[in-house]
LOROZA-930229 format. One line per 2 residues: number of its first residue (from 1); their letters; for each residue y, z, x of C-alpha. Coordinates in steps of 0.5 Angstrom, whole numbers, plus 500, padded with zeros to 3 digits. Each point is the difference from the previous one (the first is absolute). Example, Ala and Ser with C-alpha at 12.3 -4.5 7.8 and 13.67 -1.06 7.14 Angstrom:
REM residues 2
1> as> 491,516,525 | 507,498,502
END
This chain:
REM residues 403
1> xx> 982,800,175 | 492,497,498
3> xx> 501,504,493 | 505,495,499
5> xx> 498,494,501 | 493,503,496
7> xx> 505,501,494 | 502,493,501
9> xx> 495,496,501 | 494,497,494
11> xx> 495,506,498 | 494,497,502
13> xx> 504,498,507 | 501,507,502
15> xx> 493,499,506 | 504,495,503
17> xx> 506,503,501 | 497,507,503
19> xx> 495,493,505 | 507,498,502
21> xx> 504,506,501 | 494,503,504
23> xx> 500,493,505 | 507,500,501
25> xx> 502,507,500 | 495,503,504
27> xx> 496,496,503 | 495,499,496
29> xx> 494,494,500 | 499,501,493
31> xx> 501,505,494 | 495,501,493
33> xx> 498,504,495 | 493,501,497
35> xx> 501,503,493 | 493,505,498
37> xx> 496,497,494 | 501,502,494
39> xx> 492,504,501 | 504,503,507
41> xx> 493,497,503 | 504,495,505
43> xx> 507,498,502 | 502,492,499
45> xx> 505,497,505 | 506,496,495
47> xx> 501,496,505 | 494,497,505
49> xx> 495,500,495 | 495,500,505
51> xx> 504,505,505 | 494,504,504
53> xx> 504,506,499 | 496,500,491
55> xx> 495,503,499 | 496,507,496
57> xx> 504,506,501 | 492,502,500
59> xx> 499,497,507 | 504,505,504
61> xx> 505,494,503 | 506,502,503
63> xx> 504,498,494 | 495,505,496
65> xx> 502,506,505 | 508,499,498
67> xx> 499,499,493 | 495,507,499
69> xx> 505,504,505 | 507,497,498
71> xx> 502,499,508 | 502,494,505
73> xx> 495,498,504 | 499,495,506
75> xx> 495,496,502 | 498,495,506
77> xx> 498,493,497 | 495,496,504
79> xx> 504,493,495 | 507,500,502
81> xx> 504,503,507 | 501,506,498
83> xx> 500,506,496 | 499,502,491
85> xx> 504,505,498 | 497,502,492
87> xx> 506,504,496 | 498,503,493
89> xx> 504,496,494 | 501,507,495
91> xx> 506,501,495 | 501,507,497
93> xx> 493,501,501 | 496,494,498
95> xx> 496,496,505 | 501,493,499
97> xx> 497,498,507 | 502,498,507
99> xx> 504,497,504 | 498,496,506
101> xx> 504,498,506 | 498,497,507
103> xx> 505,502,506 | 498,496,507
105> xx> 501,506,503 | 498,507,497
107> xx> 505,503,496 | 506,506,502
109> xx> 501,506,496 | 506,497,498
111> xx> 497,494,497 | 494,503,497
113> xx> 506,505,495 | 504,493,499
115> xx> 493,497,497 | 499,506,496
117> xx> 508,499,498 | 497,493,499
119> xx> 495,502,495 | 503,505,496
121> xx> 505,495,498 | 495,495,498
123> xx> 496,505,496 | 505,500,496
125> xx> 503,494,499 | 492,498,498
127> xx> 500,505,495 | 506,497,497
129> xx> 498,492,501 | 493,502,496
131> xx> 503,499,494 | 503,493,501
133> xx> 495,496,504 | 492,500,501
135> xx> 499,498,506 | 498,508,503
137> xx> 496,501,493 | 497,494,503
139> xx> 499,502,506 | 496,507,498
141> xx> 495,497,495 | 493,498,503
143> xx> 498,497,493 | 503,498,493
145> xx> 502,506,495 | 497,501,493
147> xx> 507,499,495 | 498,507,498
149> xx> 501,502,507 | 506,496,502
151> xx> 504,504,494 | 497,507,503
153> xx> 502,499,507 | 507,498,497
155> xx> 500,506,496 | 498,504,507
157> xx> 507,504,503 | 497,498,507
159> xx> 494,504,504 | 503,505,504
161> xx> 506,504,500 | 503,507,504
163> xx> 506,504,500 | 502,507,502
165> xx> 495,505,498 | 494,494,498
167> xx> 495,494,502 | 497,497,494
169> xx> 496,493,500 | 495,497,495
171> xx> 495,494,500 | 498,495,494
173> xx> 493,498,500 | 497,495,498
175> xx> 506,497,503 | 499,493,499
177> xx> 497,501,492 | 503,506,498
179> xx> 502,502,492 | 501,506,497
181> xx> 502,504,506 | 506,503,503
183> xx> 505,504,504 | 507,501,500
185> xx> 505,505,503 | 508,500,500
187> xx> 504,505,504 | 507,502,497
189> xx> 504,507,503 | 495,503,503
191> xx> 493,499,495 | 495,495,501
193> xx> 497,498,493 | 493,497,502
195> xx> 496,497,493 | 493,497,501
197> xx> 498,497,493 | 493,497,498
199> xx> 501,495,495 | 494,499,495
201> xx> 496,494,500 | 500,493,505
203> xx> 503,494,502 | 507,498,498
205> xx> 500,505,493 | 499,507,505
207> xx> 505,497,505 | 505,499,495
209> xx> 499,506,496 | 501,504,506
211> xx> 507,496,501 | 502,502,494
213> xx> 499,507,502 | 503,500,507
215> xx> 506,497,497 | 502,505,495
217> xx> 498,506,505 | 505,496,505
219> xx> 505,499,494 | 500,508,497
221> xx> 500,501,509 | 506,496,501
223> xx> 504,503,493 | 500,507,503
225> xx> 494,502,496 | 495,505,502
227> xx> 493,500,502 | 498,503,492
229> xx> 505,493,498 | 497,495,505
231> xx> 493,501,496 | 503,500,493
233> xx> 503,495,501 | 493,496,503
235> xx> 497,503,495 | 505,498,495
237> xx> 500,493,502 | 492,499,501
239> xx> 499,502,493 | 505,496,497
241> xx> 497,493,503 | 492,502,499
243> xx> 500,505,495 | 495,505,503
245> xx> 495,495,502 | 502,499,507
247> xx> 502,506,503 | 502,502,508
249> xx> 498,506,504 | 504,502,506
251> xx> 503,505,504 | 507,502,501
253> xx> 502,504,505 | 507,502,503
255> xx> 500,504,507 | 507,503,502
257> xx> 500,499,507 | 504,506,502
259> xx> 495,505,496 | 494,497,500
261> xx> 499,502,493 | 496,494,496
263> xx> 500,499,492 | 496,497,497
265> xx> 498,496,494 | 492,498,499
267> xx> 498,494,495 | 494,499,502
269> xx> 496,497,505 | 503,500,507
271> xx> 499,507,503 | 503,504,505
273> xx> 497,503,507 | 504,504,504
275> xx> 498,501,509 | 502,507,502
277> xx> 498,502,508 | 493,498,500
279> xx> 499,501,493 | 499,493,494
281> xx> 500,502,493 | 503,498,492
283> xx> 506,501,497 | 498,503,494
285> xx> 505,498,494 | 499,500,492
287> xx> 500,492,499 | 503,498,494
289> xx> 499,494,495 | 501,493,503
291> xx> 507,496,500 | 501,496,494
293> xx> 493,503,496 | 504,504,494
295> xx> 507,498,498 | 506,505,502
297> xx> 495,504,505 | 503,506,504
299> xx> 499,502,506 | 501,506,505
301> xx> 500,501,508 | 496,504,504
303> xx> 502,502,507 | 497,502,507
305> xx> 502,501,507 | 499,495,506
307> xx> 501,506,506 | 503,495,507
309> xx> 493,497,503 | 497,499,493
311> xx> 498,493,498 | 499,498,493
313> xx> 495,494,498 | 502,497,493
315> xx> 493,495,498 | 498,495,495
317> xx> 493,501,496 | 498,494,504
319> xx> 500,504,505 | 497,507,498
321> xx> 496,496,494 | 497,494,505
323> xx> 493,499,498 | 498,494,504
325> xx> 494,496,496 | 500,505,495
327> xx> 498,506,505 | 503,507,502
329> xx> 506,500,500 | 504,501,505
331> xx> 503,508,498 | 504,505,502
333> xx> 496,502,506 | 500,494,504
335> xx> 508,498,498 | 501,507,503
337> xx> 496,499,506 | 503,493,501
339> xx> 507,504,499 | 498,505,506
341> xx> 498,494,504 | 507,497,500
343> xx> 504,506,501 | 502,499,507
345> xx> 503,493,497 | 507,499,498
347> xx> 500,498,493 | 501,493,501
349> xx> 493,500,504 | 497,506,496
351> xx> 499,496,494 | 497,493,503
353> xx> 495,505,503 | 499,503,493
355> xx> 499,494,497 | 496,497,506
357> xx> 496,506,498 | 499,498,493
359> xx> 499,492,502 | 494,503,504
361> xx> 497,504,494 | 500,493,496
363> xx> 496,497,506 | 500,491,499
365> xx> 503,502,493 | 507,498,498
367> xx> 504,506,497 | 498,500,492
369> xx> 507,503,499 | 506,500,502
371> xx> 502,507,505 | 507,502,501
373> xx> 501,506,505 | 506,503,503
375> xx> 501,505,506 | 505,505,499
377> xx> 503,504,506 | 504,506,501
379> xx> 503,499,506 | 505,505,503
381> xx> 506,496,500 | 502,501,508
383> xx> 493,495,501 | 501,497,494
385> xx> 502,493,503 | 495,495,504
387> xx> 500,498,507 | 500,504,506
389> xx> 506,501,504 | 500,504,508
391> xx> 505,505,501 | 505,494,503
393> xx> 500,498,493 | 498,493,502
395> xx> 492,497,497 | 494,503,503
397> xx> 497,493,501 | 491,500,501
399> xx> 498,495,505 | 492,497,500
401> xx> 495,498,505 | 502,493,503
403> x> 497,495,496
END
């Protein structure tokens, strides 16, 4: 059994084993697997660095089709005898890339579902070996991580999830600089705890504020406690490292997937949008005092409705406040026109083309701060998994144009 000897073998040789199985076991030329950057702009092979395949999700590659549809793909490949096959590499909804095998003849049905198996156990297995190697890490970044951002991406639960009844996915920019910014989200029975926090200032100071404040979310969480603790407790904590002078803005939701009601605890500066049919607008909710600004602060929660087709975008004021060279800032018009643009996306696509969005605004500028969003979608649970599947039960596999 490949998961088997994926669970055998050193962490950062999980691609080795999957290039071997592929070869012996199917027939294969070779196997790898190219890992989306932390930007999800390009997809980085682990084993070949010069391999062909690599390459900008933006110039519309073979590769970039199966990643943007999440569905196998075969091409002919003028290099070698014979053909390409592409499978998506997605774990519990988080895209960590593809996976690539070249076949000197083109793949039946029943080799298509075995990579699919393939891939899904290797998915797997790389979430767990991240913490124990760096090798994939490596392989993901196109440039040195500022120390602030190295502790923010540590602190990040992942990038995707999805389960019945919701998609959600969230981006980090400046990926490679980032501070003060950031999400986090935990499923437990059937809710889904999502929180985006704004740490105040720059550099190490916000990164480790907002840490502090996110740990002692998840404490409370992990204790039982309720949206109302959760935000005491950082509040509490906050207050009682700085005293009042360094203070956090966040947004706390809790979306329970089978009602599809939302409460909601606002601090600050994070905003919520909601996407209903055709239609962009704010969800208004009466903001309260900032975590960590007074001592023993008390909060209480709101709440509203998420109907099944409705998105939720959750943003940071680097977004909706973003004022390039000090000019106009961005705003609530331009956010809600670049949320109605994605809204054919699945989340994972829709927040790097709101992102994208807000990267043309900045034009040859660098984001002056940082900008977290997140996607929410309210999915009928019947639909609420990826991959398209025939009425055979096996793999829809989308074939291209030779080349």
């Amino acid at each position: 059994m490949l998961a088997e000897r994926l669970r055998a073998v050193a962490p950062d040789a999980l691609v080795e084993v999957v290039d071997h199985h592929v070869r012996s076991e199917l027939g294969g030329l070779r196997a790898d697997v190219l890992l989306a950057d932390y930007r999800i702009a390009g997809l980085w092979p682990v084993l070949r660095p010069g391999d062909p395949t690599q390459g900008l999700l933006a110039e519309r590659t073979i590769a970039a089709r199966c990643y943007a549809a999440q569905e196998p793909m075969v091409e002919d490949v003028p290099e070698t005898p014979g053909v390409r096959l592409y499978v998506p590499l997605t774990v519990w909804g988080e895209r960590l890339g593809i996976m690539v095998a070249d076949f000197p003849n083109r793949p039946d049905d029943l080799t298509v579902r075995h990579c699919r198996a393939v891939s899904e156990d290797l998915a797997v297995a790389l979430r767990a070996a991240d913490r124990d190697t760096d090798r994939y890490r490596l392989a993901r970044r196109r440039q040195r991580l500022s120390m602030a951002a190295e502790m923010q991406w540590d602190l990040l639960p992942g990038r995707c999830v999805s389960d019945h009844g919701f998609a959600l996915a969230g981006q980090l920019e400046p990926a490679y600089r980032t501070s003060g910014d950031n999400f986090d989200w935990a499923i437990n029975g059937g809710r889904l705890t999502v929180t985006v926090v704004n740490g105040y200032g720059t550099g190490l100071a916000a990164s480790a504020l907002t840490a502090l404040a996110v740990n002692a979310m998840r404490n409370a969480r992990r204790s039982g406690g309720t949206l109302v603790e959760q935000a005491e407790l950082a509040s509490d904590t906050v207050y009682a490292a700085y005293r009042g002078a360094r203070p956090v803005e966040a947004l706390l939701l809790e979306y329970d997937s089978g009602t599809g009601r939302v409460h909601a605890i606002d601090t600050g500066s994070p905003r919520a949008w909601r996407a209903r049919g055709g239609s962009v607008s704010p969800v208004v909710l009466d903001q309260q005092l900032p975590l960590g600004m007074f001592e023993e602060t008390r909060y209480g929660t709101q709440a509203f409705d998420l109907d099944v087709g409705d998105r939720l975008f959750a943003v940071s004021d680097g977004v909706h406040e973003a004022a390039p060279g000090g000019g106009e800032t961005y705003g609530e018009r331009a956010l809600a026109a670049a949320i109605r643009a994605a809204r054919l996306l699945p989340p994972a696509q829709a927040i790097g083309a709101v992102m994208r969005r807000l990267q043309d605004y900045h034009g040859d500028l660098e984001l002056e701060d940082d900008a977290v969003i997140i996607c929410l979608d309210r999915v009928h649970p019947v639909n609420g998994t990826t991959g398209t599947v025939d009425q055979h039960g096996g793999t829809r596999m989308a074939e291209s144009a030779p080349g």
